[in-house]
C-alpha positions in Angstrom: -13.7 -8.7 2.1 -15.1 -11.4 0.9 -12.9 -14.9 1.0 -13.3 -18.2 1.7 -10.0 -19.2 2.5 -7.8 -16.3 3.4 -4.1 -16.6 5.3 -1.9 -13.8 7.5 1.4 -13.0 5.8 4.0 -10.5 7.6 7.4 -9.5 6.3 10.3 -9.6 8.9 12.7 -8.1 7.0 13.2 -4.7 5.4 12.2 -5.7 1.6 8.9 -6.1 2.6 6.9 -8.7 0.8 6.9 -9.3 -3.4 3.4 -7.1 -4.5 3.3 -8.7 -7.7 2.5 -12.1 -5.8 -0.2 -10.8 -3.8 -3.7 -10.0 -3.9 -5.6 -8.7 -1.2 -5.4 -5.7 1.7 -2.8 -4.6 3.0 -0.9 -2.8 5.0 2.5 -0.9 3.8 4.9 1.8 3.9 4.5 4.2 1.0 7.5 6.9 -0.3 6.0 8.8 -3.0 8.3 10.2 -6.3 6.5 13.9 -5.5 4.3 13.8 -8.4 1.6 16.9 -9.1 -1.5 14.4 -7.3 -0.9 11.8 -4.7 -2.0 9.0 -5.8 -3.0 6.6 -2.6 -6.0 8.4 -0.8 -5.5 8.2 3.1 -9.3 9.5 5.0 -8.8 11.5 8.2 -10.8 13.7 10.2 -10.5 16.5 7.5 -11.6 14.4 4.7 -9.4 12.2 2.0 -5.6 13.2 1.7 -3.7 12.3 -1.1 -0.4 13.1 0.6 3.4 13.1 -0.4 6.3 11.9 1.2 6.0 9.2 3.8 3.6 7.3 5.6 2.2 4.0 6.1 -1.5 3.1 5.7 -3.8 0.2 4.4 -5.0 -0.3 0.8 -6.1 -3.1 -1.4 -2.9 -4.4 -3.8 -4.7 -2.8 -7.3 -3.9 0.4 -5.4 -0.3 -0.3 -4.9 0.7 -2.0 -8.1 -0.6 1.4 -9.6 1.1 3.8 -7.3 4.7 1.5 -7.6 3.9 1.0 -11.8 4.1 5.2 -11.4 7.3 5.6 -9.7 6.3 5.5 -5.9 8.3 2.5 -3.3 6.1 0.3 -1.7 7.5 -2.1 1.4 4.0 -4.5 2.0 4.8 -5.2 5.7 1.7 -7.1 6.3 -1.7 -8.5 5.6 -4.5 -10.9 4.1 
């Protein structure tokens, strides 16, 4: 991740932080709208998951503004 000049920002409350403010990686709790293909990838053991329901992972904040612009709810807890 290339920066020159990057700062720490954590949410302490349960709104989470404002994605359309932010660019970077984070980390976030994801509930998906059940759609036919998941569409944040989480990697495993197995392989890459594109799961459904909820769960928390990091992804970069083109990622998220796509999954939330198709319905999903993102709460960005944390990150650069």
């Amino acid at each position: 991740m290339p920066a020159l000049n990057c700062h720490w920002v954590e949410s302490y409350n349960s709104e989470g932080l404002d994605l359309s403010n932010l660019f970077k990686v984070f980390h976030a709790k994801v509930e998906t709208n059940y759609q036919y293909l998941g569409l944040l990838p989480i990697r495993n053991k197995d392989g890459i998951l594109l799961p459904e329901g909820n769960f928390e992972k990091v992804w970069a904040t083109p990622e998220l503004k796509l999954a939330k612009g198709h319905g999903y709810k993102i709460t960005v807890i944390k990150g650069f």
